[in-house]
N, C-alpha and C positions, 0 to 999 in steps of 0.2 A: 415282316421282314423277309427276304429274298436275297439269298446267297448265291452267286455262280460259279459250280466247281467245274474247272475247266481242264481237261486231261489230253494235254499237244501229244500223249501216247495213245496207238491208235488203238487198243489192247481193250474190249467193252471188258472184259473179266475184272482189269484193275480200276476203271470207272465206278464199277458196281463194288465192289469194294470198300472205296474209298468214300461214295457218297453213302452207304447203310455205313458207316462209322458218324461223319457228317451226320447224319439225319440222327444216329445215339444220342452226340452229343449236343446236336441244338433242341433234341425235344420240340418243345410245342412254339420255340421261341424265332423261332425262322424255316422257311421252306428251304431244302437243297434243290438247285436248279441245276443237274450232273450235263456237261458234252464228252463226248470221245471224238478227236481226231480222225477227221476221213482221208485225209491225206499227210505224208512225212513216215514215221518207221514204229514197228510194232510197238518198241521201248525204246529209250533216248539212255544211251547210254556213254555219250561224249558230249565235247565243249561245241567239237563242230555240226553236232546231231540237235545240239541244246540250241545253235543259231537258227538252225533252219526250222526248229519245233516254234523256237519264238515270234517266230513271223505267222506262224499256223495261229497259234493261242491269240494272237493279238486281231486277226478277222474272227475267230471263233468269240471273244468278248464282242467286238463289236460289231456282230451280227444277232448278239442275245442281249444287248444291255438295258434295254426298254424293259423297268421295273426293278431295277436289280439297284439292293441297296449296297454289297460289296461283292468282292471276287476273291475264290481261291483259285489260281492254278497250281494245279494240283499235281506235282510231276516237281522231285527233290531240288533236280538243279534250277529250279526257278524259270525256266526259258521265257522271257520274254517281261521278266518282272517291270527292269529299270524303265523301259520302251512305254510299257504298259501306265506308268504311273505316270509318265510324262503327257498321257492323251486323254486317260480317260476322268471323268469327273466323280469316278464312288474310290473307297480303300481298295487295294488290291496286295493280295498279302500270299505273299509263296511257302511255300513247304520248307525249303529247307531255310531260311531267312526267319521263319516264326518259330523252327525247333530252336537254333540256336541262340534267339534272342529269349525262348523260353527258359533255356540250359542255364543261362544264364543269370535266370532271377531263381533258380533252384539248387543250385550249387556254385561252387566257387570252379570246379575246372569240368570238362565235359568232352566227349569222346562220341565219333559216330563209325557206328558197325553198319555196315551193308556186305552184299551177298557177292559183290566181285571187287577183285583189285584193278580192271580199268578204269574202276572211277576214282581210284586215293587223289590223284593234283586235281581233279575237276571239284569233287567234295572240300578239298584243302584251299580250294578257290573263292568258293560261296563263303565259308567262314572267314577267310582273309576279309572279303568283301562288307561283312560286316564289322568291323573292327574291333573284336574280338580273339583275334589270334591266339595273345597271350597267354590264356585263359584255355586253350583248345591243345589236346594229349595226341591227335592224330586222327587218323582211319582206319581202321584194322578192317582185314578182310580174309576170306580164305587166300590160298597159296594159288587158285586158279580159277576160271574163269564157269559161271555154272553155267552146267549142258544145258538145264533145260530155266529161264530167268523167269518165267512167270509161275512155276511153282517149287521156286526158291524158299517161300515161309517152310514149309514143310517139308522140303526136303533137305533141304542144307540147316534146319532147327537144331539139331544136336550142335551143329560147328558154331552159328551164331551166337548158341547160349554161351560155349565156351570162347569166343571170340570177346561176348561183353565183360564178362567172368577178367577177364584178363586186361582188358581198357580200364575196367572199377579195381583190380588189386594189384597189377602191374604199372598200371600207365598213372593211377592215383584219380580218373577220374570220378566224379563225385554223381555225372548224370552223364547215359549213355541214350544216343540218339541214334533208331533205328532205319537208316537212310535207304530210301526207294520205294517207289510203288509197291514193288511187291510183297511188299514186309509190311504192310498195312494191317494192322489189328493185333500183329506180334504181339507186341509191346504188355502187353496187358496179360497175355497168355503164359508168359517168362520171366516177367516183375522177381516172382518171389525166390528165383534160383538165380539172380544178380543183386550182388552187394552193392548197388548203384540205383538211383531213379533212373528208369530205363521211361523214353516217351517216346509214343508215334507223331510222325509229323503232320498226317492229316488231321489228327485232334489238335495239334497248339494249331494247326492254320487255322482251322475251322471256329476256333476260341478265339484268336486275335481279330479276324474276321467279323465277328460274332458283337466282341466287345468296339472294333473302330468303327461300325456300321451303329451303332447304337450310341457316339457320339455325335451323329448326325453333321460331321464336317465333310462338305462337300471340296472330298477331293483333294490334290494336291495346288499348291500356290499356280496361280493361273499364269504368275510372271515366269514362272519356270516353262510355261508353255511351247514347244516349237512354232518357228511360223509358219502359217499356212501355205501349202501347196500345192498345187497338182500332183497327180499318178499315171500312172500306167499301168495297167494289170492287177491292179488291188482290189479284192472284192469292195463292190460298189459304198457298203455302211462303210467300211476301214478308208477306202478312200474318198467319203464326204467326212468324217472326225478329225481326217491328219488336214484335210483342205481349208478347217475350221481355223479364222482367225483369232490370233490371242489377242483378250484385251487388254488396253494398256494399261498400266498401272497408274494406281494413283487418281 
């Protein structure tokens, strides 16, 4: 089996990161197949950052898809999830859409801490999006924006632990999800000083991933397919998939 973690951040630090977690937790049971973005912005840290990433992610699968039995992109706010499952024919399973539907089957309410408050309505959006709301305590974050976001685990660690500390005994949540790249592997480092199951989101992707690639359904319902069309300016693999006609039903 063959997984592709696909990172719309162009950042190789948080790639390599996230696929030696990936490669932990699939062991012997699937390869990790990691990209890092050549083009769009170091980190994606907005709705209008997470559009322009998602059109990146989506020539980046399909220009690697040959062999590949699912996808993670790998980058919290999903960029390019919905788009992505509309076209292509393996699972394709995002970060934050896999934490929260893992939160989900582990406790009754759930809370995600990440390292800035630009992201609280963008993060409060992905969960909306799963229909999950009800069930979700917030986003807690520090009070300001960190200087330096790619070594955020470590340096903003003291604030987070007490950030989660506070979503498990203040907010009631029962499971804390540590949102962003950068916070990749926390999770596991901090567990035992939060009164909460605390998860990373690259392990539930790389798990959901792991387990929809080894029901061997190819893909999404085909009648959902957009119709085929021509392009302009699409790298060439993204614009022979999207030109691909659907077939009919029935």
């Amino acid at each position: 089996m063959r997984l592709l973690l696909v990172n719309p951040n162009m950042t190789q630090a948080m790639t390599d990161s996230m696929a030696a977690i990936a490669r932990q937790l699939a062991g012997t049971r699937a390869d990790i197949v990691p990209l890092t973005a050549t083009r769009g912005f170091p980190y994606i840290a907005s709705r209008a950052e997470a559009q322009i990433a998602g059109g990146v992610a989506l020539e980046m699968i399909a220009e690697n898809l040959e062999g590949i039995d699912a996808v993670v992109i790998a980058a919290f706010g999903d960029p390019g999830l919905i788009a992505a499952r509309e076209i292509f024919d393996v699972p394709v399973v995002g970060m934050a859409e896999a934490s929260v539907l893992s939160a989900a089957m582990l406790g009754e309410r759930f809370s995600i801490v990440t390292f800035s408050p630009v992201m609280r309505r963008w993060y409060s959006d992905c969960v909306a999006a799963t229909g999950l709301g009800q069930r979700f305590t917030g986003v807690r974050t520090p009070q300001r924006h960190a200087p330096d976001v790619l070594h955020a685990r470590t340096a903003q660690r003291a604030a987070l632990i007490e950030l989660s500390r506070a979503a498990a005994l203040e907010d009631g949540a029962d499971v804390v999800i540590l949102g962003g790249a950068p916070l990749a592997g926390l999770a596991p480092e901090i567990a035992d000083e939060v009164p909460a199951v605390v998860i990373d989101p690259i392990a539930t992707a790389t798990a959901q991933a792991l387990a929809l690639a080894s029901l061997r359904i190819a893909g999404p319902s085909r009648a959902s397919r957009p119709i085929g069309k021509s392009s302009v300016g699409l790298s060439p693999a993204l614009s022979r998939i999207i030109a691909a006609e659907s077939p009919l039903p029935g």
